[in-house]
C-alpha positions as CSV (number, residue, x, y, z in Angstrom):
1,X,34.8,-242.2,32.7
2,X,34.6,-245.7,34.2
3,X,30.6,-245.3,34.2
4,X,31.0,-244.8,30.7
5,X,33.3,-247.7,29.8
6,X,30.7,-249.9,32.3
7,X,27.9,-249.1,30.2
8,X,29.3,-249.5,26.7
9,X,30.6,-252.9,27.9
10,X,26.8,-253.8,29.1
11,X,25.7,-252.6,26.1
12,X,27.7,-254.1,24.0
13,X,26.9,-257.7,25.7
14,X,23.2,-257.2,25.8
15,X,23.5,-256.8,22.3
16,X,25.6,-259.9,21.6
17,X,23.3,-262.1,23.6
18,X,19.9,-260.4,22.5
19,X,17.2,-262.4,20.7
20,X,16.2,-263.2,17.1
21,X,14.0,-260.4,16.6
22,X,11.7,-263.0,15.3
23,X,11.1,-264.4,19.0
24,X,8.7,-261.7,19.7
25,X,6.1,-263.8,17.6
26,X,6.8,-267.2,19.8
27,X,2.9,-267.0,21.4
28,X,1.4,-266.3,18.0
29,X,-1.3,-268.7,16.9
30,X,-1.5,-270.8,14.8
31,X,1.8,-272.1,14.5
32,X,3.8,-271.9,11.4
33,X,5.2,-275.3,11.1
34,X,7.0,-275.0,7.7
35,X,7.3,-278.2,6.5
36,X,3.5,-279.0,7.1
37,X,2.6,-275.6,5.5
38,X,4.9,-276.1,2.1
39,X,4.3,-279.5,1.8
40,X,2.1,-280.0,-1.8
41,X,1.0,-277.4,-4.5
42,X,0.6,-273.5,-3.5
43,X,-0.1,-270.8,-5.2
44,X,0.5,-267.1,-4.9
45,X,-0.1,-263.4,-6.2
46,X,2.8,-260.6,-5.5
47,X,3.9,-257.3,-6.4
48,X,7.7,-255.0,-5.9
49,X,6.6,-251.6,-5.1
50,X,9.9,-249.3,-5.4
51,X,11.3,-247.1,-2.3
52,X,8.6,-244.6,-3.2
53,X,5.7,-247.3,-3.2
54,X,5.3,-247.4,-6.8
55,X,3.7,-250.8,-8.3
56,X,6.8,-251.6,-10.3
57,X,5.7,-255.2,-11.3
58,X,2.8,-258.1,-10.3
59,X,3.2,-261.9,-10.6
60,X,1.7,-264.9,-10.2
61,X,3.1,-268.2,-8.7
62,X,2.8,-271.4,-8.6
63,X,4.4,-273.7,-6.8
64,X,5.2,-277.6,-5.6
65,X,6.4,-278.5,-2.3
66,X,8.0,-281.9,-1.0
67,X,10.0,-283.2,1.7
68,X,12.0,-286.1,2.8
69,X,12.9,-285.8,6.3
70,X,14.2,-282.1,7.2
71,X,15.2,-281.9,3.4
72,X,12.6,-280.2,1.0
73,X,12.1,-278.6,-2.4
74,X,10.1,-275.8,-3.1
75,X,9.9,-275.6,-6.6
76,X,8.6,-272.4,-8.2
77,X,6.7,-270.7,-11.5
78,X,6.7,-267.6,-11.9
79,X,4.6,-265.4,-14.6
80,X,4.3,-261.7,-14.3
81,X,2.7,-259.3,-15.6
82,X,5.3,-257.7,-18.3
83,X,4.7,-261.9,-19.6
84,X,7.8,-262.9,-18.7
85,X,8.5,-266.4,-17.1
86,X,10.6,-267.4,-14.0
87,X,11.3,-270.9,-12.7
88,X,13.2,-271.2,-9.0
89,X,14.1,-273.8,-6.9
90,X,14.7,-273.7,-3.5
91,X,16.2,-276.3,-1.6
92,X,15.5,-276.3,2.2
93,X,16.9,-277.5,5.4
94,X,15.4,-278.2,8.8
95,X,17.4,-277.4,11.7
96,X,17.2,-277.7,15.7
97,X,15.0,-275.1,16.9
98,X,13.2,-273.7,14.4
99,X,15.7,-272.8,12.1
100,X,16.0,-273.1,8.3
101,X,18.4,-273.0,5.9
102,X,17.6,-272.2,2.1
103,X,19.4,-272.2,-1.2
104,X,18.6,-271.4,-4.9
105,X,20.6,-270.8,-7.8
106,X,20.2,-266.9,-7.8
107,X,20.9,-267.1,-4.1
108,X,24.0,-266.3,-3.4
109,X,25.2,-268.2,-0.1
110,X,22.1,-269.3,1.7
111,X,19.3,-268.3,3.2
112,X,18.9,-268.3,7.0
113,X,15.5,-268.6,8.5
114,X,13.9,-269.0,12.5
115,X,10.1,-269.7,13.2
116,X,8.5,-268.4,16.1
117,X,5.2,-268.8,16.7
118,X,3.4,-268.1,13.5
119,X,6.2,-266.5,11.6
120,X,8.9,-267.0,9.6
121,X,11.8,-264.3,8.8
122,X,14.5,-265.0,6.2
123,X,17.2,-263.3,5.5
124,X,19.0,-263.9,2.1
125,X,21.4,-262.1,-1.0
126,X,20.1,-262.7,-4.3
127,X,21.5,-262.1,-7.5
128,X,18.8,-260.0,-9.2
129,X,19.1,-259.3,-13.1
130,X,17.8,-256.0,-14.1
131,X,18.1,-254.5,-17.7
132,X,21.0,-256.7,-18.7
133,X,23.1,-256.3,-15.2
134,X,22.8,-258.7,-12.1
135,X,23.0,-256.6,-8.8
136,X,23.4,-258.6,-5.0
137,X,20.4,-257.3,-2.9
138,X,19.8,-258.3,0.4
139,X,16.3,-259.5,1.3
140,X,14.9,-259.3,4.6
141,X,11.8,-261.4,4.3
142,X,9.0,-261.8,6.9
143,X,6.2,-264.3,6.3
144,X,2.7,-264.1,8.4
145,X,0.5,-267.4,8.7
146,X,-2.7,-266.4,9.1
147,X,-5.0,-269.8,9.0
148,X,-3.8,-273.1,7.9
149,X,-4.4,-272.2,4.0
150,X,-3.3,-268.6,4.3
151,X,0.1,-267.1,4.6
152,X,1.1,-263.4,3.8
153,X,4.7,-262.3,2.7
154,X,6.5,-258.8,2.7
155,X,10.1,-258.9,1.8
156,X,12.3,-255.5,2.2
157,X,15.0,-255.0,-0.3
158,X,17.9,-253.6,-0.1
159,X,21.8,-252.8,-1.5
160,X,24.1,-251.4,0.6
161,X,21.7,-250.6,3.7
162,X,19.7,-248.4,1.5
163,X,15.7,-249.7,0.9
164,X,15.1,-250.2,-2.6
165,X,12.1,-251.6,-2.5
166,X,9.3,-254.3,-1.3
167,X,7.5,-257.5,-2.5
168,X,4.2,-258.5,-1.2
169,X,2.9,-262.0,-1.6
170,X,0.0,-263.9,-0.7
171,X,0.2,-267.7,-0.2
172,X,-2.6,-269.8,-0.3
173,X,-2.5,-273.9,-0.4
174,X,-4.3,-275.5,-3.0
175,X,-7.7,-277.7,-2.1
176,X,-5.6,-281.4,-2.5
């Protein structure tokens, strides 16, 4: 019985002091320096698949990014493929060692994100309107820098633990 109660107490602590799972990336080239990257006009093309991987809906997105110190905006357009429009605009914060800090209107709370090598992972609760209704879903997003113009993007959505879905978006920086 003491074993036991020795082993879920190491457990326990290993767990509390573990790292952002994010750190695994720390060696990955090139580096994702975020304020570099979104700095200027972007653009990108995305999709939701549903739980079952069906193509739900595509969009298109362009975007402006600018920052003043560790402060920035990343302002966004978005036009999918149904026609409908979609503006968002995200207001981000530096922090001490590679972390971020995020918010939007349709955020709810803010978004909390850690580089590491050439990744970024946010994780986020956004109020998402669907056929009339707004439903909180938690996004756990993971964003991939492949060369300095390139970045690729796959978010997992989800309510209550369960997956509802995932959006796919590739970034690329517009020739300045």
């Amino acid at each position: 019985m003491k074993v036991l109660a020795i082993g879920t107490l190491s457990l326990l602590l290993s767990a509390c002091t573990s790292q952002s799972p994010v750190m695994q990336y720390a060696a990955l080239e090139p580096k994702l320096d975020l304020k570099q990257y979104l700095n200027g006009e972007l653009e990108a093309w995305g999709q939701f698949q549903d739980r079952s991987g069906v193509l739900v809906k595509r969009f298109h997105v362009n975007m402006t990014a600018t920052w003043q110190g560790n402060k920035g905006t990343l302002d966004e357009y978005f036009v999918y493929d149904d026609g409908s429009k979609q503006r968002r605009v995200w207001h981000l914060e530096a922090l001490d060692n590679g972390r971020y800090v995020g918010t939007a209107d349709d955020v709810i709370g803010s978004a909390q994100g850690h580089v590491a090598g050439s990744v970024l992972n946010w994780k986020y609760t956004m109020a998402l309107p669907v056929n009339g209704k707004t439903y909180h879903v938690q996004f756990d997003d993971w964003m991939y820098l492949h060369d300095q113009n390139t970045l690729v993007n796959r978010a997992v959505m989800s309510k209550f633990g369960i997956r509802l879905g995932e959006v796919t978006l590739f970034f690329r920086k517009k020739s300045s």
